[in-house]
N, C-alpha and C positions, 0 to 999 in steps of 0.2 A: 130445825133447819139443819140439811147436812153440813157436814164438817168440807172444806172444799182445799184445805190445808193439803200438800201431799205429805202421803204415807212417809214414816224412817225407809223404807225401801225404795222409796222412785226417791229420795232426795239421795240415797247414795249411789242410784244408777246416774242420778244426773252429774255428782260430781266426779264420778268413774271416768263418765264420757268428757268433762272438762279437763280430766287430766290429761286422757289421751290424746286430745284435740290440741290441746298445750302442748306435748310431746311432738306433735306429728310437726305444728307449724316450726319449731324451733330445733327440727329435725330438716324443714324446708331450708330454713336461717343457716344454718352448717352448711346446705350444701351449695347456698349462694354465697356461702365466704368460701367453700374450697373450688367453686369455679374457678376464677381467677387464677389458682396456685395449677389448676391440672392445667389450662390453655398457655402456664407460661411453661409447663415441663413437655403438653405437645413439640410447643415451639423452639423449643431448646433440642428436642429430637430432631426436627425437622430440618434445624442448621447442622445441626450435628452429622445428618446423613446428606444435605447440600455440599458441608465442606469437605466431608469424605469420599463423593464421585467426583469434586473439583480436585482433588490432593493426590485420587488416582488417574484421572483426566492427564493431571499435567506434572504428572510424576510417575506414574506407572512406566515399562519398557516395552514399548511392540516391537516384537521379532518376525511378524509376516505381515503380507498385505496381499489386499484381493486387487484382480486388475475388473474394475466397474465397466468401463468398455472400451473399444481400441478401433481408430480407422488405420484401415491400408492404403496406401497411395492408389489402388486403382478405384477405390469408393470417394476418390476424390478426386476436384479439378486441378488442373496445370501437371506438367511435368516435371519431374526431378530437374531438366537442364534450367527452367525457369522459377525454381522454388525458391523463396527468399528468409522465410522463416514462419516462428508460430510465435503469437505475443498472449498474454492470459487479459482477458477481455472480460466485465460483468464478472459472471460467475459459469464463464465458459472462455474456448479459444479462441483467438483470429488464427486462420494460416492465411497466408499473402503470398503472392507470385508477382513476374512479370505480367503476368494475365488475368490475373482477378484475386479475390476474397472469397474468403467465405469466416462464417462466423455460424459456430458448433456451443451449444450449451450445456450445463452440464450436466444432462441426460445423454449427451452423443449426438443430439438431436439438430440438422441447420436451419440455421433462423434465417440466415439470406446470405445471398451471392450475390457477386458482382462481377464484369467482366468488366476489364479495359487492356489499353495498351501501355504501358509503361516502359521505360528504357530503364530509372533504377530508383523504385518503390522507398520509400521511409514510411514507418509507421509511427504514432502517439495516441495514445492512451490515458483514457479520465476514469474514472468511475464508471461513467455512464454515455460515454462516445469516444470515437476511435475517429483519428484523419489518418489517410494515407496521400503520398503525395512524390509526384515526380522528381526525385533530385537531381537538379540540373536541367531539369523541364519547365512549363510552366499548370500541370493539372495538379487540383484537388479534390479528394471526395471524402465527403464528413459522413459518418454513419452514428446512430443511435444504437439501442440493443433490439431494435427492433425492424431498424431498416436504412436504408441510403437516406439522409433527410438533403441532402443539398451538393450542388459540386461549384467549382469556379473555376478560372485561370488567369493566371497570373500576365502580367506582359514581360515583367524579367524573369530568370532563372530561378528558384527554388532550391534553397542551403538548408533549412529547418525549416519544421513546422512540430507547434504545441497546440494541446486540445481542455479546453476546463471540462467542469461537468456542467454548464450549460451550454456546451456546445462551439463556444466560441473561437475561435483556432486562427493561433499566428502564428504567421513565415513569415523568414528572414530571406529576403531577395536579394541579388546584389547583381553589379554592371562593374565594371572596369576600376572605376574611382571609387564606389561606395556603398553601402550597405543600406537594405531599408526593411523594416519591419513595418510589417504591415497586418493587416486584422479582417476577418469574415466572420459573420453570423453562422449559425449551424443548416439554414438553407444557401448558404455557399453567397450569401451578399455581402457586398464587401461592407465594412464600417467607415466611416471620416476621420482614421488614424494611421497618419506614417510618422514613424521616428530614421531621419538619416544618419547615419554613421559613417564620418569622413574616414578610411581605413586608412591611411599616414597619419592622423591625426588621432581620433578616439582606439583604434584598434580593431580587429577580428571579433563578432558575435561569435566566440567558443560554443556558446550554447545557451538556450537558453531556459525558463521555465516559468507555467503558468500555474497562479494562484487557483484552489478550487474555485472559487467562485470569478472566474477569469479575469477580474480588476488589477491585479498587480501580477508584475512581470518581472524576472527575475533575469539580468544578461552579466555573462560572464565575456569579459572582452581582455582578447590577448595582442601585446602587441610589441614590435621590437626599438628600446631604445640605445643608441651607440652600444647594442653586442646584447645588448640585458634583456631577458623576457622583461615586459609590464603587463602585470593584469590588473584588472580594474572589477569589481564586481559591482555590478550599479540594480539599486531598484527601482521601478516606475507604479507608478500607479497611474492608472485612467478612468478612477471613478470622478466624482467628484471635489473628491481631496488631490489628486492631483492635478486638477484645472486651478489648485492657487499654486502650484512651482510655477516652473519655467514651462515652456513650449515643448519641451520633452519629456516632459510630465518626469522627472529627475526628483525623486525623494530622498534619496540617501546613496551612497556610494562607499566602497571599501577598495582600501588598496596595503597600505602597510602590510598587514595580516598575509600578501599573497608574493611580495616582496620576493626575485627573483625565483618564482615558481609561475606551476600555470593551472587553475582550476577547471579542470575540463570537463567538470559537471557540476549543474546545481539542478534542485531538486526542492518543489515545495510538497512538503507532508501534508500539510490544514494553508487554514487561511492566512495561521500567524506561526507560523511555524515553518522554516527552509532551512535549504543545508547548501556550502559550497565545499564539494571536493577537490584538493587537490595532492599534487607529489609532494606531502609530508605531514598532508593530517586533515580536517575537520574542520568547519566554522560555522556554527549551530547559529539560525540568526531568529529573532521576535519580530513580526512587523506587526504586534500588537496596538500598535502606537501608529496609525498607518503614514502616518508623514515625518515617522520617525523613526525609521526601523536601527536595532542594535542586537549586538552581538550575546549572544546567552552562554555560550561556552567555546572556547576553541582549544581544539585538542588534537597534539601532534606525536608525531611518532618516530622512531628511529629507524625502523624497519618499513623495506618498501612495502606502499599497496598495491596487492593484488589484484584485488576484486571487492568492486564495491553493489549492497543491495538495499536498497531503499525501499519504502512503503508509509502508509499514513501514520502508523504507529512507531514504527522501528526502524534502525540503521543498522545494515550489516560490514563489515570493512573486516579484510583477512588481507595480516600480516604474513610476508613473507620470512621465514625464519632459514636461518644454515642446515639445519640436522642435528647440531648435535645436542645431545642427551634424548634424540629419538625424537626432536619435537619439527613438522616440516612445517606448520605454519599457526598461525593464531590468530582465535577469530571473536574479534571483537562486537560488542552489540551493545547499541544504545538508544537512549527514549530517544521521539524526534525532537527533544529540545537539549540533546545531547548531555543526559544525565546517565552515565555509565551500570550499566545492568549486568553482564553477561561477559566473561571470558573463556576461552578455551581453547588450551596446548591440544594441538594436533596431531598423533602420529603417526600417522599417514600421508601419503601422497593425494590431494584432494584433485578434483578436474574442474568440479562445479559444485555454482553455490546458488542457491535464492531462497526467498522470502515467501512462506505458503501461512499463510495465517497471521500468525504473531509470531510463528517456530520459525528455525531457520535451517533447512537442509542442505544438506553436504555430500559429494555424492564423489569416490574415484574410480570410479566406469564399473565395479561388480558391485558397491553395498551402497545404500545410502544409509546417511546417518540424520538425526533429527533431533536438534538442541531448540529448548522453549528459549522465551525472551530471557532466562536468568543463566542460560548455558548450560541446563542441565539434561542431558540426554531423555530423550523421549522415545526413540526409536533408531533402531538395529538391522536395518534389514536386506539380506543377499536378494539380487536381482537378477532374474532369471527368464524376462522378456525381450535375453539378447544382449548386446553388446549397451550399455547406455551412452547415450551420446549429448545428453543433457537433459535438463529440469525446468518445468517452469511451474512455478507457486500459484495456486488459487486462493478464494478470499476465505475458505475454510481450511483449521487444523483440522489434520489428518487426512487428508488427501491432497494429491502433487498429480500434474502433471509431468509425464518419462516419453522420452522420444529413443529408439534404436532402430538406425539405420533412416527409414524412411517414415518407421511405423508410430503413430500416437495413440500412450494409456491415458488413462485416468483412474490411479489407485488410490484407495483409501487403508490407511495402515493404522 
């Protein structure tokens, strides 16, 4: 019988190949434990070169800018005698006349016009819709980013009008004795809400403003008693929660805090989040609590305000300073729930100021300058499209709206 045993030679090939096979898998084994270690050093690159175009993003200095495109008054409607202004709308313009609209996006591009007659236009601004509105008249016209959605008219006069971002827009009407706010949908019908305001009694709607999600309303009322200003800042809500107040949907109200002053603006950022401005400082309010709103910071100042600029994120307010030690003004910025961010001695003479992004620019007719939300200069740059005549911020950093003379840019710097 043959022998069927293997040879000493195939028994050491076989055990050759069990080494190598052994080698190879626990040579697989290594490099399933160094996966792990190499996807956490990709990843650590990866932040590493994230935080280094955000650190140059929002720290680096731009000293030029390109202008992306520019209309002339005559590629436009109305005339100079009837131009009223240009307001930053979406992520493009409105200009507004006595005689119509038009609304430019920001390719240069118009998404719609409108013609009417007005004797003296107010405009407001949402996110996502724009009213414009007769002052001292009685017409409305609500516009979306995409077109006219609705108009109405009023039967009394026309003081204010506010717009949310679903469209909803109140005016303040008044007659002889009294004040009324009143309310339309964004096809211009009217809603089942009036608030009257006895004016010997409650005071003057100063102003007012509407929540984004249009529920809560924000009124600043000014009014005189034996000699004294009285303001009053009162909020309302008319969702739900305010159908258990009173009949004036009245949730909360502020007055101490305004005490022989007058806050001639207020301003809501978010939904739970406003501000009331007035001659001496700041009142940062929560109406997180919606039938309980309170005060999150209030912050006052020694030095007049100049100019104030708001937006969803940020507060801008520049102090007026003397000159001396070279400083003309100082410009302060803070979160919207008034947690102090950003300062900056001025030494210069400023013209204008607004809010383009999260940055905030500064402009005194030849340079503009450009400080992020912490005050730290972003941008330097001489302007050379003419005399500047003012700014107005879009919803992206690094590019501004510049108007000289008649003419509108749109630069990206």
């Amino acid at each position: 019988m043959a022998d069927s045993r293997p040879s000493r030679e195939e028994q050491k090939q076989r055990l050759k190949r069990n080494v190598i096979d052994t080698e190879e898998e626990l040579g697989k084994d290594e490099e399933k434990r160094l996966s792990p270690f190499v996807i956490l050093i990709f990843l650590l690159i990866i932040a590493v070169i994230g935080f280094g175009a955000y650190y140059y993003l929002n720290n680096s200095l731009s000293e030029s800018y390109t202008v992306l495109w520019e209309r002339r008054p005559q590629e436009m409607q109305g005339t100079v005698e009837t131009f009223k202004g240009y307001e930053s709308f979406a992520d493009g313009i409105i200009k507004y006349t006595k005689d119509g609209a038009e609304y430019v996006d920001k390719d240069g591009n118009v998404i719609w016009e409108r013609s009417y007659q007005l004797n003296s236009p107010i405009i407001s601004l949402s996110e996502t819709h724009a009213v414009i509105a007769d002052q001292g008249g009685t017409n409305i016209y609500i516009f979306s980013e995409d077109m006219l959605t609705g108009t109405s008219e009023t039967i009394l006069p026309i003081s204010l009008v506010r717009v949310s971002d679903n469209g909803i827009v109140y005016a303040v009407l008044n007659d002889s004795e009294a004040e009324y706010i009143t309310a339309f949908r964004e096809d211009g019908s009217a809603i089942d809400l009036s608030v009257k305001s006895i004016v010997t009694g409650d005071g003057y709607p100063f102003d007012i403003a509407v929540s984004p999600d249009g529920s809560e309303l924000l009124t600043s009322y000014a009014g005189i008693d034996n000699g004294q200003i009285i303001n009053n800042v009162v909020f309302r809500n008319f969702s739900a929660v305010g159908q258990n107040e009173d009949a004036r949907r009245i949730v909360g109200g502020f007055s101490d805090e305004f005490a022989g002053h007058l806050a001639g603006r207020v301003h809501f950022s978010t939904n739970d989040s406003s501000q009331a401005f007035y001659d001496g400082g700041v009142v940062f309010f929560s109406t997180k609590v919606l039938n309980s709103p309170e005060i999150l910071e209030h912050v006052t100042f020694e030095q007049k305000i100049d100019m104030i600029a708001a937006s969803k994120d940020i507060v801008a307010v520049m102090l007026e300073e003397d000159g001396t030690d070279g400083v003309y003004s100082t410009l302060m910025i803070y979160s919207n729930r008034g947690a102090k961010l950003g300062e900056v001695s001025l030494d210069y003479r400023y013209t204008d100021m607004c809010i383009t992004g999260t940055s905030v620019a500064v402009s005194d007719s030849v340079n503009i300058f450009v400080y992020n939300k912490r005050g730290t200069m972003r941008a330097s740059l001489q302007y050379s499209e003419g005399e500047l005549g003012s700014m107005i911020g879009t919803k992206r950093n690094g590019e501004l709206f510049t108007i000289s003379g008649n003419d509108l840019f749109r630069i990206r710097y």
